[in-house]
Structure formats: C-alpha cells, structure tokens
C-alpha positions in Angstrom: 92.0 109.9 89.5 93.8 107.0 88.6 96.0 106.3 85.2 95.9 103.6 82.3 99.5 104.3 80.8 101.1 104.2 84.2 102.0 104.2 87.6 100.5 106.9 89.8 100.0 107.4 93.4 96.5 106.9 94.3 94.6 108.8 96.8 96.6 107.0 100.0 99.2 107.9 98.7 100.0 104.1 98.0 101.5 103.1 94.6 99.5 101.6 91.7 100.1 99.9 88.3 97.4 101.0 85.6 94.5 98.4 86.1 95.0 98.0 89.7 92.6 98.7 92.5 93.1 102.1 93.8 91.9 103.7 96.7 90.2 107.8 96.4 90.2 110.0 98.6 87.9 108.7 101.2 89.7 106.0 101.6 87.6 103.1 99.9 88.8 100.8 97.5 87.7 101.4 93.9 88.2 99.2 90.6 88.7 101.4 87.7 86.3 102.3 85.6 83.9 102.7 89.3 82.7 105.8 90.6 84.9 107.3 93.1 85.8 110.3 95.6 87.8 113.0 94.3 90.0 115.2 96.2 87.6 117.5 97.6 85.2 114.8 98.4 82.7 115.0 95.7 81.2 111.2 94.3 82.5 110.9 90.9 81.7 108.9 88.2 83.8 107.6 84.9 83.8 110.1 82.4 82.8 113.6 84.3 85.3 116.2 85.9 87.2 115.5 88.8 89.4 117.5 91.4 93.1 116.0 91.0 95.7 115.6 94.0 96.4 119.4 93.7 93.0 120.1 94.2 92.8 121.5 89.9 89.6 120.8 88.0 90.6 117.8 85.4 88.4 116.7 82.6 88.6 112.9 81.5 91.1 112.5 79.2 93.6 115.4 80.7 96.9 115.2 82.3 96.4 114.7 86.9 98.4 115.1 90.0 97.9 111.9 92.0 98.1 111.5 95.5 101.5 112.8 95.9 101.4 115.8 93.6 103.2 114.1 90.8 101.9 115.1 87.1 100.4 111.3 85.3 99.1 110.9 81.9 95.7 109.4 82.0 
C-alpha cells in the first residue's frame, strides 16, 4: 500500500514521499506502519497480504501498483 524507497501514488491518487501520511482506499488518513484499507476494501494490518492498486494479491515485502497503476518497490 504505500512505499519506503520511494514516491508512490497513494490510494487518492495524491502523491507521497516514503514516510508520509497516506491515505487508503477509503479514504482516511493513515501513518505508515497503521492498519489500513486495501483496494478491495478489506482492514489490513502491517505485515499481512494486501490487494494493490490493480486489484493483485501482494505479500509484504513484494513489488505494488499504487493508486495510479504505477509498479513501486516497497
């Protein structure tokens, strides 16, 4: 859902830095490392699976699509 190596389009669609406040998918602002809303709307928390911005099962640690479909490094 959101990166630590570099900038990524968060769920808003808004750009972010790594260690920025982000906002999911719901809409609600999130400080990394918090539990947040992936991108079919399920509650996730740091370290489990999450659905990326193209809607692909991620595990922590893999490659994501942000919010505008663009491939980040975690």
């Amino acid at each position: 859902m959101y990166s630590t190596s570099e900038s990524y389009y968060d769920g808003n669609g808004h750009m972010r830095r790594p260690g920025e406040k982000f906002d999911d998918y719901a809409g609600f602002s999130r400080k990394p490392g918090e539990a947040f809303t992936d991108s079919k709307g399920f509650s996730r928390r740091p370290g489990e699976s999450f659905y990326d911005g193209k809607g692909f099962s991620r595990r922590p640690g893999d490659s994501f699509y942000d919010g505008k479909g663009f491939s980040r490094r975690p």
